[in-house]
C-alpha positions as CSV (number, residue, x, y, z in Angstrom):
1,X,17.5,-5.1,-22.3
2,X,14.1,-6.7,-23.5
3,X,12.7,-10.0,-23.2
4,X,12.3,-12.5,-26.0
5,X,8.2,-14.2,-25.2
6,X,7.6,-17.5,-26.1
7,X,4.3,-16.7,-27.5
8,X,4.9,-14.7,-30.0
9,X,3.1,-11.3,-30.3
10,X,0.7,-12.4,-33.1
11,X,-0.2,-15.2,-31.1
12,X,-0.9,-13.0,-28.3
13,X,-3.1,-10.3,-30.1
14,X,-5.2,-13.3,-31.7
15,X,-5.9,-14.6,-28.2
16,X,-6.7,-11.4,-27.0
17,X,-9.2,-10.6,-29.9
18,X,-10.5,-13.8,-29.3
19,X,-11.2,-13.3,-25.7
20,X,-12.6,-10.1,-25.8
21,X,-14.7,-11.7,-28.3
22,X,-16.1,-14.1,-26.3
23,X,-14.9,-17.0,-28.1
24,X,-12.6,-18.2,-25.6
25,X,-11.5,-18.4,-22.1
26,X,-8.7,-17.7,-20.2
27,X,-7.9,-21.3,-19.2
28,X,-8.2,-22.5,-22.6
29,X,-6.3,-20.0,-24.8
30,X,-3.7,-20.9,-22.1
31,X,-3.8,-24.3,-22.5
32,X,-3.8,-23.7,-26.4
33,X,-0.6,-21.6,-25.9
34,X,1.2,-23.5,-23.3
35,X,1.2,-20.4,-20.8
36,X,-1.0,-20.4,-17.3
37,X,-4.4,-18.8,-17.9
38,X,-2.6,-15.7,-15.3
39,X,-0.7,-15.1,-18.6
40,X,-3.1,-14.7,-21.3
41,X,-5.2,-12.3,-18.4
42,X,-2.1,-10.2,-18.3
43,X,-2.0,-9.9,-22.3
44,X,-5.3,-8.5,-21.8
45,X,-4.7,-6.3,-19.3
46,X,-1.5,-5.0,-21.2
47,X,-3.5,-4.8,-24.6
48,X,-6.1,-2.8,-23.0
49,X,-3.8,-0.7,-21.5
50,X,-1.5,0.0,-24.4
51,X,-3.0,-1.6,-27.8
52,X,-1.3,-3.9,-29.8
53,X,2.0,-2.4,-29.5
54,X,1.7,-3.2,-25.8
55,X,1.9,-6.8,-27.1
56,X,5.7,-7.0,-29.0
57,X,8.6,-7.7,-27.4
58,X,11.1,-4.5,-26.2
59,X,14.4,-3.7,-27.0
60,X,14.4,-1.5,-24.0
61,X,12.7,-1.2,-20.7
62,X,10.1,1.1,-19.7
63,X,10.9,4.3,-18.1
64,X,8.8,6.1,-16.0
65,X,8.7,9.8,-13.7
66,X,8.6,9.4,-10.3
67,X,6.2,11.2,-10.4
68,X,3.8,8.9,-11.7
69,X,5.2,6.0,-9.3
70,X,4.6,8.1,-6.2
71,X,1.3,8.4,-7.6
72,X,0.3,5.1,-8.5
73,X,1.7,4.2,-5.2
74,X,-0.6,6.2,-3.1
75,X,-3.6,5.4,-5.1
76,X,-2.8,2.2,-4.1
77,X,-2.1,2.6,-0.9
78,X,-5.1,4.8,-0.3
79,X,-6.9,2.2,-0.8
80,X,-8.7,3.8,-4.1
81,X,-7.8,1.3,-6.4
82,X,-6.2,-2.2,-6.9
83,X,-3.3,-3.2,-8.3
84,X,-4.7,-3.8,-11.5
85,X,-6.8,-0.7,-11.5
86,X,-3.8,1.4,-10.7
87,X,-1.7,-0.6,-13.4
88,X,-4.3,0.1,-16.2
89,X,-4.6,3.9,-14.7
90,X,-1.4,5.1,-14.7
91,X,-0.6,2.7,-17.8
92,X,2.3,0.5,-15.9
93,X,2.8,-2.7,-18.1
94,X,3.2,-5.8,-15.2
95,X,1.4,-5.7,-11.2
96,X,5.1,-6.9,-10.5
97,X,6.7,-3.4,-11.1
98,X,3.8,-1.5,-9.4
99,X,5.1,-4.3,-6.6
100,X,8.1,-3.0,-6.8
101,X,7.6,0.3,-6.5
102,X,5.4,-0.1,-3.5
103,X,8.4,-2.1,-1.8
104,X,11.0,0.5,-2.5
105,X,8.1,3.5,-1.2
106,X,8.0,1.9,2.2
107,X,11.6,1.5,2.6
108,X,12.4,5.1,1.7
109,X,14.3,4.1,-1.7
110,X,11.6,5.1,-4.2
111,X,13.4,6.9,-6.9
């Protein structure tokens, strides 16, 4: 099931724009929006990543292959690319699930 943000997704994409814009900072369209400055980075990243769509609140969650976590995975762990890097790469929406997935690959349970 999805999650319901207390920002709502118009808010977001306005802080976003005006980010990339250069007409604010993280730490203040935080402050503006009552979320840690980590948050408003992450809208970025996801906006980037996956437009303004990327932005809304899901009725479902994302399904990927495992194919693409075993890759992501390794370019991780190969040292290649960050977590971020490999997040906007292979187009995975939070550093948490890449986290995840990482956990599960070097207990064997990466399915």
């Amino acid at each position: 099931m999805g999650r319901t943000s207390k920002v709502p997704a118009e808010a977001k994409i306005q802080a976003v724009k005006e980010y990339l814009g250069g007409k604010a900072s993280l730490r203040n369209l935080g402050d503006r929006h009552g979320v840690h400055h980590s948050s408003v980075e992450k809208w970025v990243t996801i906006y980037q990543s996956f437009g303004e769509k990327g932005l809304y609140d899901s009725s479902h969650n994302m399904k990927y292959p495992l194919e693409l976590k075993m890759a992501a995975v390794h370019d991780y762990r190969n040292g290649n690319l960050s977590l971020l890097k490999v997040c906007q790469k292979y187009k995975i929406k939070t550093i948490s699930q890449l986290q995840n997935w990482i956990k599960k690959y070097e207990c064997g349970e990466l399915k």
